[in-house]
MARFI-465273 format. One record per residue (C-alpha): residue number from 1; residue in three letters; x, y, z. Coordinates in Angstrom, 1 decimal, m for minus. Each point is the difference from the previous one (the first is absolute). Layout:
MARFI-465273
SITE, NUM, ALA, X, Y, Z $
...
//
This chain:
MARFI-465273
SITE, 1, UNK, 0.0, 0.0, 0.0 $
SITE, 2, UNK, 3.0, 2.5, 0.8 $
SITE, 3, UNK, 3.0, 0.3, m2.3 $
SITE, 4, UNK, 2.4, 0.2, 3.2 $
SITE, 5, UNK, 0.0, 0.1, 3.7 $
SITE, 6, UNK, 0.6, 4.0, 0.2 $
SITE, 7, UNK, m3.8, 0.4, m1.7 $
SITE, 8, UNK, m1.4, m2.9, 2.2 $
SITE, 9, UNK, 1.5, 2.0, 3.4 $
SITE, 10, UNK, m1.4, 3.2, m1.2 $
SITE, 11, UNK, m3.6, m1.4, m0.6 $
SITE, 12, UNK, 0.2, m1.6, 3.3 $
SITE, 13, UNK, 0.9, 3.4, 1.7 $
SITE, 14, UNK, m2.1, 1.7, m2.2 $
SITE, 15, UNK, m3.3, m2.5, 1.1 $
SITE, 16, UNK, 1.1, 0.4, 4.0 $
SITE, 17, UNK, 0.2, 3.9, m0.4 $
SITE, 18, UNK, m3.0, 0.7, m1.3 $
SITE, 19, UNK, m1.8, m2.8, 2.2 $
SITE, 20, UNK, 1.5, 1.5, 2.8 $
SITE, 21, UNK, m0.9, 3.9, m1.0 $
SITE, 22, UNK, m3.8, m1.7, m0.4 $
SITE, 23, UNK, m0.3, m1.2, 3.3 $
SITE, 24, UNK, 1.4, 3.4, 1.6 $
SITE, 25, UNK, m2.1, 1.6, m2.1 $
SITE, 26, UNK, m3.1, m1.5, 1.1 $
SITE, 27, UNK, 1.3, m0.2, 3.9 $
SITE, 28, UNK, 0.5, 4.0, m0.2 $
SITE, 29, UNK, m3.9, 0.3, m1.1 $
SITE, 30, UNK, m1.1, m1.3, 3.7 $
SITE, 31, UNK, 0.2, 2.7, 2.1 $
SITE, 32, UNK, m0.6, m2.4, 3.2 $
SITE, 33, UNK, 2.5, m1.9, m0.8 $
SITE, 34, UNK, 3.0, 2.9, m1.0 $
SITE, 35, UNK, m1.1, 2.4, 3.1 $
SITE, 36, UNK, 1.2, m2.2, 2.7 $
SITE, 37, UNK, 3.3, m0.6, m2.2 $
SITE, 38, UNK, 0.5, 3.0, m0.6 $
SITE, 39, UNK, m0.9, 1.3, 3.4 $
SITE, 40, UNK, 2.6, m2.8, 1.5 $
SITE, 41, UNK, 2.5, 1.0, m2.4 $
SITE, 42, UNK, 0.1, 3.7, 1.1 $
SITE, 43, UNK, 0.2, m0.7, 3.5 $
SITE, 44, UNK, 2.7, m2.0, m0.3 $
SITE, 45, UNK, 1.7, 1.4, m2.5 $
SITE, 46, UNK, 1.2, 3.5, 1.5 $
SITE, 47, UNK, 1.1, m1.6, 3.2 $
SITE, 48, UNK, 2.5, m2.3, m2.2 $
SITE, 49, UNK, 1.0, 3.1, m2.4 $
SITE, 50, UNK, 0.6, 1.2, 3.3 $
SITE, 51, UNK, 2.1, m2.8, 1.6 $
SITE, 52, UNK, 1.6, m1.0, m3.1 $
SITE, 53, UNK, 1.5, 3.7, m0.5 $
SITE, 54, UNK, 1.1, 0.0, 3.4 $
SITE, 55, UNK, 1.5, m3.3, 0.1 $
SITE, 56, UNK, 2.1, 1.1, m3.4 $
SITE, 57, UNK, 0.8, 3.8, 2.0 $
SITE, 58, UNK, 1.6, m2.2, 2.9 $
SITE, 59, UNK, 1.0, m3.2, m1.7 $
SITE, 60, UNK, 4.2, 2.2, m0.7 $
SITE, 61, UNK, 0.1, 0.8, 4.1 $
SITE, 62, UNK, m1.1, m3.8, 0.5 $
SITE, 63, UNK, 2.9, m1.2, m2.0 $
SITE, 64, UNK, 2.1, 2.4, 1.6 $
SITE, 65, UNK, m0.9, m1.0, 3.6 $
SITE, 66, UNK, 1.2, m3.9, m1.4 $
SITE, 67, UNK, 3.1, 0.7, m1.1 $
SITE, 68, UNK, 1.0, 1.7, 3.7 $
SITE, 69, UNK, 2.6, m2.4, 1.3 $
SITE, 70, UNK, 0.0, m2.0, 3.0 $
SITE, 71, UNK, 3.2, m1.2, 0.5 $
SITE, 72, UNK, 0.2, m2.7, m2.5 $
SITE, 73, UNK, m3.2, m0.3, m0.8 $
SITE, 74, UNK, m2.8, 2.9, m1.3 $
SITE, 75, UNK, m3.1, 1.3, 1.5 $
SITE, 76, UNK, m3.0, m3.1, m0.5 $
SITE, 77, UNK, m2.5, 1.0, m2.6 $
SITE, 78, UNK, m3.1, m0.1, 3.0 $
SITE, 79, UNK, 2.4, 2.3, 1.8 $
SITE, 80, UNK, 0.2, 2.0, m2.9 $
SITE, 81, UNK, m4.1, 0.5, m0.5 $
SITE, 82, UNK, m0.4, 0.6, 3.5 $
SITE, 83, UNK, 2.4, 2.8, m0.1 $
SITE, 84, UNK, m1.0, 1.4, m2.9 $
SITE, 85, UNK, m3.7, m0.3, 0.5 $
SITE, 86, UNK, 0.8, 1.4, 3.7 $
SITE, 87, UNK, 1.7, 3.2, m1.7 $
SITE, 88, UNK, m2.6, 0.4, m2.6 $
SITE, 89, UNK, m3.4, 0.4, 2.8 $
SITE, 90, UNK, 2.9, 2.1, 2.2 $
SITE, 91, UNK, 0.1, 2.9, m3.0 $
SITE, 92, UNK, m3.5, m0.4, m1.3 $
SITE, 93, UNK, m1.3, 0.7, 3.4 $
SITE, 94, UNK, 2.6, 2.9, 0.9 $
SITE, 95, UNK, m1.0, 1.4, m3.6 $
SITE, 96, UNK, m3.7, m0.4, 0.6 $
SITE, 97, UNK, 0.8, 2.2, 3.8 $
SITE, 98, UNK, 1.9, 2.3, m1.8 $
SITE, 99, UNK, m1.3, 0.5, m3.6 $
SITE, 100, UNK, m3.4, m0.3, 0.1 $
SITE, 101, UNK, m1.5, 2.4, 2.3 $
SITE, 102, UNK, 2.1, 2.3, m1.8 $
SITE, 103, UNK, m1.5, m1.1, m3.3 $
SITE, 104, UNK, m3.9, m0.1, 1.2 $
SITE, 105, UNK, 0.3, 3.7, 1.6 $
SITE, 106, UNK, 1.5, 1.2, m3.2 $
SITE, 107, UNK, m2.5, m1.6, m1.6 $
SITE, 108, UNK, m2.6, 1.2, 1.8 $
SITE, 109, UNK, 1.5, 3.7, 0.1 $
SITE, 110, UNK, 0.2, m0.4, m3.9 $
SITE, 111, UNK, m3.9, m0.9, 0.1 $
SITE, 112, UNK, m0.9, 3.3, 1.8 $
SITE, 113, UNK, 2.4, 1.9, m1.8 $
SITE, 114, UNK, m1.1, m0.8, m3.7 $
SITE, 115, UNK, m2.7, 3.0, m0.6 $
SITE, 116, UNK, 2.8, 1.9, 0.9 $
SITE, 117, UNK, 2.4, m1.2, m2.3 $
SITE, 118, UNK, m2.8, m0.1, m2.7 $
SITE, 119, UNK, m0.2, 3.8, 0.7 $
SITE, 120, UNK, 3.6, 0.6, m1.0 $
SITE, 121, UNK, 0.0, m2.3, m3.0 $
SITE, 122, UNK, m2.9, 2.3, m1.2 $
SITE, 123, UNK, 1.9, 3.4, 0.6 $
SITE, 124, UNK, 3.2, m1.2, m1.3 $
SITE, 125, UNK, m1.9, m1.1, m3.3 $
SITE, 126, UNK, m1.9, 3.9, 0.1 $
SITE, 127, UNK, 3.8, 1.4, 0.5 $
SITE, 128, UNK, 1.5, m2.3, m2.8 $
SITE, 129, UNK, m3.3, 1.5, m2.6 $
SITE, 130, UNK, 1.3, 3.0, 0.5 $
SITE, 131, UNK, 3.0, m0.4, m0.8 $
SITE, 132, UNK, 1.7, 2.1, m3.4 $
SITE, 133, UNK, 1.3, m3.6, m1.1 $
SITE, 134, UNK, m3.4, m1.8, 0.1 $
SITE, 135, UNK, m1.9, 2.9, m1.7 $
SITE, 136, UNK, 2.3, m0.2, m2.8 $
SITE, 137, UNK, m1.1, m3.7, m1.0 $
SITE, 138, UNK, m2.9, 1.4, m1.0 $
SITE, 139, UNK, m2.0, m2.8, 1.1 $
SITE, 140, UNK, m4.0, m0.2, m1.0 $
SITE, 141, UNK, m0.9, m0.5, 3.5 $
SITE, 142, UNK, m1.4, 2.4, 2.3 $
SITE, 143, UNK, 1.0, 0.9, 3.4 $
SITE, 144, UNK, m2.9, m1.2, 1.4 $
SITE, 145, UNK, m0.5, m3.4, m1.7 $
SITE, 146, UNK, 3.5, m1.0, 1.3 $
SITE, 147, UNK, m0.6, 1.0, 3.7 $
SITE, 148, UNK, m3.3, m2.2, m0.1 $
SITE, 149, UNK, 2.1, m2.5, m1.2 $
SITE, 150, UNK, 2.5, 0.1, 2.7 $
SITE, 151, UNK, m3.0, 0.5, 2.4 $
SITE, 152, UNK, m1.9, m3.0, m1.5 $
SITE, 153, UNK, 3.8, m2.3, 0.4 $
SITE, 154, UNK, 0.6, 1.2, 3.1 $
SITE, 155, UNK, m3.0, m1.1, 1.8 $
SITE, 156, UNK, 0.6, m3.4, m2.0 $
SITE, 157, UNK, 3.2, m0.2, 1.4 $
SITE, 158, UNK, m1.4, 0.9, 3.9 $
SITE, 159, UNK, m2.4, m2.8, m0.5 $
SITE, 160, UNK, 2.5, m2.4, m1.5 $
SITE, 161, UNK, 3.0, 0.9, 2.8 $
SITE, 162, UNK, m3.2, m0.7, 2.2 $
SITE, 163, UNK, m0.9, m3.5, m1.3 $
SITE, 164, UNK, 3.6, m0.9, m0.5 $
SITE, 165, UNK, 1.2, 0.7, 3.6 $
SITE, 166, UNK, m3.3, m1.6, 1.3 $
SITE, 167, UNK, 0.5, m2.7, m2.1 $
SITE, 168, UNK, 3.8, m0.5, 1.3 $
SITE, 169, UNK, m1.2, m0.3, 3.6 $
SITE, 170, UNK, m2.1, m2.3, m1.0 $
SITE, 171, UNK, 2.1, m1.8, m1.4 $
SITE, 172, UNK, 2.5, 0.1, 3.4 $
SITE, 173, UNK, m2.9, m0.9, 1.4 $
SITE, 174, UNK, m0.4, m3.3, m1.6 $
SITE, 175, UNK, 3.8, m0.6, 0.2 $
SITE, 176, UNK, 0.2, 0.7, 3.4 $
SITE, 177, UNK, m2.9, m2.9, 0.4 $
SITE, 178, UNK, 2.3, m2.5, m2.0 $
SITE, 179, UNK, 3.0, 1.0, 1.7 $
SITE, 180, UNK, 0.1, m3.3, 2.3 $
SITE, 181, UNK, m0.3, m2.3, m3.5 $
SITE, 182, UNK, 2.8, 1.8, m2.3 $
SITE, 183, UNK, 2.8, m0.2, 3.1 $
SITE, 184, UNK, m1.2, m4.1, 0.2 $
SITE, 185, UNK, 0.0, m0.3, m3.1 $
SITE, 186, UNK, 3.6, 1.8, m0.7 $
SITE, 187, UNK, 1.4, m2.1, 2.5 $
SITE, 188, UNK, m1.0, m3.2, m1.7 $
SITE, 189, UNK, 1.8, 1.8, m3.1 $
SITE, 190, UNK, 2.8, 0.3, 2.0 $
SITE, 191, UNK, 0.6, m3.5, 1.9 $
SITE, 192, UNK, m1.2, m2.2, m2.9 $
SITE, 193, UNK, 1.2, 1.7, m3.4 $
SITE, 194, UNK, 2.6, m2.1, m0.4 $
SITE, 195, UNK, m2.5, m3.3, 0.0 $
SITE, 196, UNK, m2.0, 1.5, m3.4 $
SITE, 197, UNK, 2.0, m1.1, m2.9 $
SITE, 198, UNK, 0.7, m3.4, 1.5 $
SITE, 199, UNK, m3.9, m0.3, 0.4 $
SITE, 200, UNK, m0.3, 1.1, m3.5 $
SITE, 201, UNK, 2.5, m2.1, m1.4 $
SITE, 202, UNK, m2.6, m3.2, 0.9 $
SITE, 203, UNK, m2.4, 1.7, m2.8 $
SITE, 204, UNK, 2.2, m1.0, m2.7 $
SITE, 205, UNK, 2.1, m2.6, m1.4 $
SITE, 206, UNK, 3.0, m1.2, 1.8 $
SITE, 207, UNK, 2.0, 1.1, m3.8 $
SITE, 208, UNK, m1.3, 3.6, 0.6 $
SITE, 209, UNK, 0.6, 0.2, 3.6 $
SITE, 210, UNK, 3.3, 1.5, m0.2 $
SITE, 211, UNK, m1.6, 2.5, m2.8 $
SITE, 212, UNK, m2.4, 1.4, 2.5 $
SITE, 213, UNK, 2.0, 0.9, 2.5 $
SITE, 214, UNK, 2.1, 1.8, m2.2 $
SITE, 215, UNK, m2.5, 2.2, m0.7 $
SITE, 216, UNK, m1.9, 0.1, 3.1 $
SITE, 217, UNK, 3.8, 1.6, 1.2 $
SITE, 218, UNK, 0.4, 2.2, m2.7 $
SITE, 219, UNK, m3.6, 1.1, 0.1 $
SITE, 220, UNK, 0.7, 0.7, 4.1 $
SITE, 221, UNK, 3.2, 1.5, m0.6 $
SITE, 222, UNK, m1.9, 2.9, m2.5 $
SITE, 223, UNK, m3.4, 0.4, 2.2 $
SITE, 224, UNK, 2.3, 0.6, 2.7 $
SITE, 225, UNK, 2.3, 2.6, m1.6 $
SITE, 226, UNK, m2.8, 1.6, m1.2 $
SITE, 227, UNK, m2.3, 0.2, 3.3 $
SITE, 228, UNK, 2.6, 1.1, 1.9 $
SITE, 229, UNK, 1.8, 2.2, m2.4 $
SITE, 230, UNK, m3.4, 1.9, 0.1 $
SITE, 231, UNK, m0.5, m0.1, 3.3 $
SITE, 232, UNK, 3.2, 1.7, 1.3 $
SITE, 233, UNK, m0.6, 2.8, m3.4 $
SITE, 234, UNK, m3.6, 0.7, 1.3 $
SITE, 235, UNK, 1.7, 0.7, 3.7 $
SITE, 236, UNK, 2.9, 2.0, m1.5 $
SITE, 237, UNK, m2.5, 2.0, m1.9 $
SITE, 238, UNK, m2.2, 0.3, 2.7 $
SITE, 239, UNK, 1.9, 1.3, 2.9 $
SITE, 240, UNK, 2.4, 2.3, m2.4 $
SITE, 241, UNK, m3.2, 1.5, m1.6 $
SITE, 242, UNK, m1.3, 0.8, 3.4 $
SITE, 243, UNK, 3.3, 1.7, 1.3 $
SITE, 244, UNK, 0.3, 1.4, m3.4 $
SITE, 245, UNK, m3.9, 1.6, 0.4 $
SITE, 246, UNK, 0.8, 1.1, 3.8 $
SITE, 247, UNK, 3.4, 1.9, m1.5 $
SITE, 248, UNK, m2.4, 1.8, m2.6 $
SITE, 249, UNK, m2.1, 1.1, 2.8 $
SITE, 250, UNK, m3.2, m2.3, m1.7 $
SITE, 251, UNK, m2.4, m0.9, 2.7 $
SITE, 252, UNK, m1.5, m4.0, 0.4 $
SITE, 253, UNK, 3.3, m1.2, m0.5 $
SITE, 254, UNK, m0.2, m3.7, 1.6 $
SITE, 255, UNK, m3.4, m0.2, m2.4 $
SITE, 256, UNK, 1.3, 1.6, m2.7 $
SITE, 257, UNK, 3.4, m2.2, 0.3 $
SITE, 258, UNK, m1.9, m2.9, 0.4 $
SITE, 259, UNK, m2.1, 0.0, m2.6 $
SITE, 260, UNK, 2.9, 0.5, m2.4 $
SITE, 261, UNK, 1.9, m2.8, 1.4 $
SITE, 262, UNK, m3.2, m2.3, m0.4 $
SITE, 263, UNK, m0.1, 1.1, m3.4 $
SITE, 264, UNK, 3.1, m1.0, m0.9 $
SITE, 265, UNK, m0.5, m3.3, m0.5 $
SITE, 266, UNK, m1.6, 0.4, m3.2 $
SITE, 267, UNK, 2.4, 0.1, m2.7 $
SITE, 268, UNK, 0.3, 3.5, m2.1 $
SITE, 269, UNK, m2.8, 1.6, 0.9 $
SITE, 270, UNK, m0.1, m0.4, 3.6 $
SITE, 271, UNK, 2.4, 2.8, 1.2 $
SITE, 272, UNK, m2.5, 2.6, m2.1 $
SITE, 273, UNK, m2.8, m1.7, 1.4 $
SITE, 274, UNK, 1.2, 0.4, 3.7 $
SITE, 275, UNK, 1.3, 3.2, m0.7 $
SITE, 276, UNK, m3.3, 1.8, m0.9 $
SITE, 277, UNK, m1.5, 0.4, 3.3 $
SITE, 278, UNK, 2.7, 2.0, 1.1 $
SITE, 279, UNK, 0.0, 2.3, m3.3 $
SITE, 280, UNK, m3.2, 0.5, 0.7 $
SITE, 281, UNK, 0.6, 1.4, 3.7 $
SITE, 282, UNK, 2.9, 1.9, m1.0 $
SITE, 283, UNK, m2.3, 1.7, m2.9 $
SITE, 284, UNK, m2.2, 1.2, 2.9 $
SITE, 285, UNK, 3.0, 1.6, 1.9 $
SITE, 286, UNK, 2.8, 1.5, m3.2 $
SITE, 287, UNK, 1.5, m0.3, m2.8 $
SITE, 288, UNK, 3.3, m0.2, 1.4 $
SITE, 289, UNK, m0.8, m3.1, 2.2 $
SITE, 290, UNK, m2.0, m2.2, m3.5 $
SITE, 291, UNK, 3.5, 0.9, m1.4 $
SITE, 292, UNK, 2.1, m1.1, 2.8 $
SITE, 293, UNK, m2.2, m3.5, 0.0 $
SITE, 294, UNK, 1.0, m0.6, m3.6 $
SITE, 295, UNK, 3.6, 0.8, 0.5 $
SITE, 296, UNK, m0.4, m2.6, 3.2 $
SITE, 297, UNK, m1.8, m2.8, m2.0 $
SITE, 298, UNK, 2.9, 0.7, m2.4 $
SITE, 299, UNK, 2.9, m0.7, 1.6 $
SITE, 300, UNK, m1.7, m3.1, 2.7 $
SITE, 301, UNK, m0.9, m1.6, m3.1 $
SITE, 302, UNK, 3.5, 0.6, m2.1 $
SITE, 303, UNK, 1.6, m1.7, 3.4 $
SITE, 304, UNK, m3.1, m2.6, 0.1 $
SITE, 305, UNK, 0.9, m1.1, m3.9 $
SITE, 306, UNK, 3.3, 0.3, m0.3 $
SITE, 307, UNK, 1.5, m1.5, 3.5 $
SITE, 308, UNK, m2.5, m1.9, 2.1 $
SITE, 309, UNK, m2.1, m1.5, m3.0 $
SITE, 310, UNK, 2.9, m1.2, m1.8 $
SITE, 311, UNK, 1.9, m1.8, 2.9 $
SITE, 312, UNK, m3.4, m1.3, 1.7 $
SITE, 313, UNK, m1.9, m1.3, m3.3 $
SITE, 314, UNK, 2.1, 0.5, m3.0 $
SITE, 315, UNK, m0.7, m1.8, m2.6 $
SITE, 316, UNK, m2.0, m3.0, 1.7 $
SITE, 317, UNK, m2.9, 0.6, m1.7 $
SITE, 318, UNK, 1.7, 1.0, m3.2 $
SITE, 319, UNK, m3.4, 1.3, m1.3 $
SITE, 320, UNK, m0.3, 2.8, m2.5 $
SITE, 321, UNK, m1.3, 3.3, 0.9 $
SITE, 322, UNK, m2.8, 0.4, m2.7 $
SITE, 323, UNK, m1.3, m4.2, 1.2 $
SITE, 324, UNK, 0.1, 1.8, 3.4 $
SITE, 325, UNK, m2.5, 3.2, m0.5 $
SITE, 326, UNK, m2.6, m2.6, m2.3 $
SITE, 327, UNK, 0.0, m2.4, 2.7 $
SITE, 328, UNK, m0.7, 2.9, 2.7 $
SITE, 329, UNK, m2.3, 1.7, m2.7 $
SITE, 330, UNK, m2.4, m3.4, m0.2 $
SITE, 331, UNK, 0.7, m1.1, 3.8 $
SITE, 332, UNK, m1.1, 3.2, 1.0 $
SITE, 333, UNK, m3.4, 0.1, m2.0 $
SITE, 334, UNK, m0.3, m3.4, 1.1 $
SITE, 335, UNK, 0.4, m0.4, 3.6 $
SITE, 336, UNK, 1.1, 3.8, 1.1 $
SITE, 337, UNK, 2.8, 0.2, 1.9 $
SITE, 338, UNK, 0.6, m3.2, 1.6 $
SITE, 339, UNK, 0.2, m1.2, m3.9 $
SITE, 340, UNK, 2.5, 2.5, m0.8 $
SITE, 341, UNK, 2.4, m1.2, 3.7 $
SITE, 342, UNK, m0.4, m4.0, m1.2 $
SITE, 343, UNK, m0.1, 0.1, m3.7 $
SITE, 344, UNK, 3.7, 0.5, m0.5 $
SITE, 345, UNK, 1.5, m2.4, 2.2 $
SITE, 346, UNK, m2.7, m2.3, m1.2 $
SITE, 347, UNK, 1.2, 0.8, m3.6 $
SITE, 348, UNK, 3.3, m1.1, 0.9 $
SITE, 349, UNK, m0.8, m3.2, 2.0 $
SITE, 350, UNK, m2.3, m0.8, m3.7 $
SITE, 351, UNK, 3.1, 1.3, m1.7 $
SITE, 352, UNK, 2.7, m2.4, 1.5 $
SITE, 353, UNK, m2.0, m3.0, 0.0 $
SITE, 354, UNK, m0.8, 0.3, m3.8 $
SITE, 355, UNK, 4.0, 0.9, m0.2 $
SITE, 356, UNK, 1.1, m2.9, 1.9 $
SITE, 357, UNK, m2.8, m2.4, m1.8 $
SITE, 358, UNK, 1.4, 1.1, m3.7 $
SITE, 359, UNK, 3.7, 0.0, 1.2 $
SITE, 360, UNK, m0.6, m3.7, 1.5 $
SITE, 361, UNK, m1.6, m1.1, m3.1 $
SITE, 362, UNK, 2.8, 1.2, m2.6 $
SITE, 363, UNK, 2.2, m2.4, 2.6 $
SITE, 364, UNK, m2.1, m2.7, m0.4 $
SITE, 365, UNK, 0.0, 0.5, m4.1 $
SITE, 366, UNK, 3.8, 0.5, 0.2 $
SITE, 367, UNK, 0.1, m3.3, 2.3 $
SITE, 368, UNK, m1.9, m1.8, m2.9 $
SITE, 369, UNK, 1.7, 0.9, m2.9 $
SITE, 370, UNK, 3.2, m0.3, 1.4 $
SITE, 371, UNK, m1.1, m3.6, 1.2 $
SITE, 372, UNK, m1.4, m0.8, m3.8 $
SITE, 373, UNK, 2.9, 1.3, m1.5 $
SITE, 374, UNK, 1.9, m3.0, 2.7 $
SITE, 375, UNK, m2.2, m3.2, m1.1 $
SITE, 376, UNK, 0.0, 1.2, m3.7 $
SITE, 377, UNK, 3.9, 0.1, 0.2 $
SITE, 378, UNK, 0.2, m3.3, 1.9 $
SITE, 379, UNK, m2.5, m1.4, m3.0 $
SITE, 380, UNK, 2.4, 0.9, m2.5 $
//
């Protein structure tokens, strides 16, 4: 029926695909059955984002703590995750006594404070009108129409800010409810990550054994580069933002700071994304200060790109920049901004496996001809 086994295999494939995009198909039409799932899946989903980004932040000092000598022998791995998970709840809960009360009265200051700053956005717009250098564009719209327009944006933005920060404590809300489960679970991560590729190994042929964890390593080794290359940039930026907003004389600075450092994570267009709130205030204050922002994002992210990113990440992911912005551009239409954080490390994890599958196949070719080439010499 087929002329050769390549066409049989790719009917075969073809046959379980489309069975298999039938039958999720028609399970996504029942609603009683995908609301539970997909209830489930959301609950436990963030907890492990959560725990798994953590483990990967702390996985360097673990490996550290291990290689500590002890005379002639090294700090015991159990040692090691009892230290390291001991010095991990030690700075979260000094940095949740120190940081945020500091961040929840700014925030709240920055709540009662916005009419205000709405007001000055609006005059420093009237001043700019009025300037010779705007008059001369000779725009063909009126005074008027563009002060309704900044009125119309501004109370947009109040209610916006409004819903944002309400939603953020919210959302502290819910994490502070599943703060018991992601510490549990990151311990787990901790004690027992070194028991997941043998497990997975069992999956698959004894042949392929040795390929698996070959790639479970190497996929390991670039998650946790990656994670915690990002991690220490979003603190960098963070804390050097702040200190660089208290310099300028910029109020909200722990906020402002914060949300910068947050921001961060997302490749590209995160440092313009955390960077707009503070424009924003500094519009409602001077000129001088929006300038003195820019000049700051400036030189924290020259230091950010060219030092810390390079020696933490480097080429790990080895990803263009132009993949990078479509991926963010669909995640981000997709799933918001929790798309836009995973997509690129998930990229690369999709990325390597492909890589490693199409390398370890060209072997196996290679392998083959060379060991035809060997019994057709021996028949001769």
């Amino acid at each position: 029926m087929f002329p050769n086994e390549k066409l049989k295999h790719l009917f075969f494939w073809t046959i379980e695909l489309l069975a298999i995009a039938t039958l999720l198909f028609i399970v996504f039409r029942f609603d009683f059955l995908m609301k539970p799932i997909s209830v489930f899946a959301g609950t436990v989903f963030i907890p492990l984002l959560v725990s798994g980004f953590l483990y990967y932040c702390l996985k360097p000092l673990q490996k550290l703590i291990e290689k500590i000598p002890l005379g002639k022998r090294r700090v015991p791995r159990s040692v090691a995750v009892l230290l390291t998970f001991t010095i991990f709840m030690v700075v979260i809960i000094g940095a949740f006594m120190i940081f945020v009360p500091l961040i929840l009265n700014e925030i709240t200051n920055l709540i009662t404070a916005m009419p205000s700053v709405v007001n000055h956005i609006q005059d420093y717009v009237k001043d700019m009108l009025e300037e010779p250098w705007f008059k001369k564009l000779n725009l063909s719209i009126s005074d008027d129409d563009i002060r309704n327009a900044v009125s119309t944006y501004a109370s947009s933005f109040v209610r916006i800010t409004a819903g944002t920060l309400t939603g953020f404590v919210g959302a502290a809300t819910s994490f502070t409810i599943g703060a018991l489960t992601v510490p549990i679970i990151l311990f787990y991560m901790l004690s027992d990550s070194n028991r997941f590729l043998p497990a997975l190994q069992k999956f698959f042929p004894k042949n392929r054994s040795e390929d698996v964890m070959v790639l479970g390593r190497e996929l390991d080794k670039t998650i946790e580069r990656y994670i915690s290359g990002q991690a220490i940039q979003m603190l960098f930026v963070g804390f050097t933002m702040s200190i660089g907003f208290g310099m300028i004389g910029l109020p909200y600075i722990w906020l402002l700071g914060f949300i910068a450092g947050v921001a961060n994570i997302v490749p590209y267009v995160g440092p313009f994304i955390g960077v707009f709130p503070a424009l924003l205030v500094a519009i409602s204050i001077n000129w001088k200060m929006l300038i003195g922002i820019i000049i700051l994002m400036a030189i924290v992210q020259q230091v950010n790109g060219s030092i810390i990113y390079p020696a933490l990440i480097g080429k790990s992911l080895r990803i263009h920049p132009l993949t990078v912005m479509l991926l963010l551009l669909a995640a981000g239409n997709l799933w918001g901004m929790v798309g836009m954080i995973v997509v690129v490390p998930f990229y690369a994890i999709i990325r390597t496996i492909i890589l490693y599958i199409v390398k370890l196949r060209q072997v196996q070719q290679h392998e083959e001809t060379v060991s035809n080439l060997t019994k057709k010499i021996e028949e001769d």
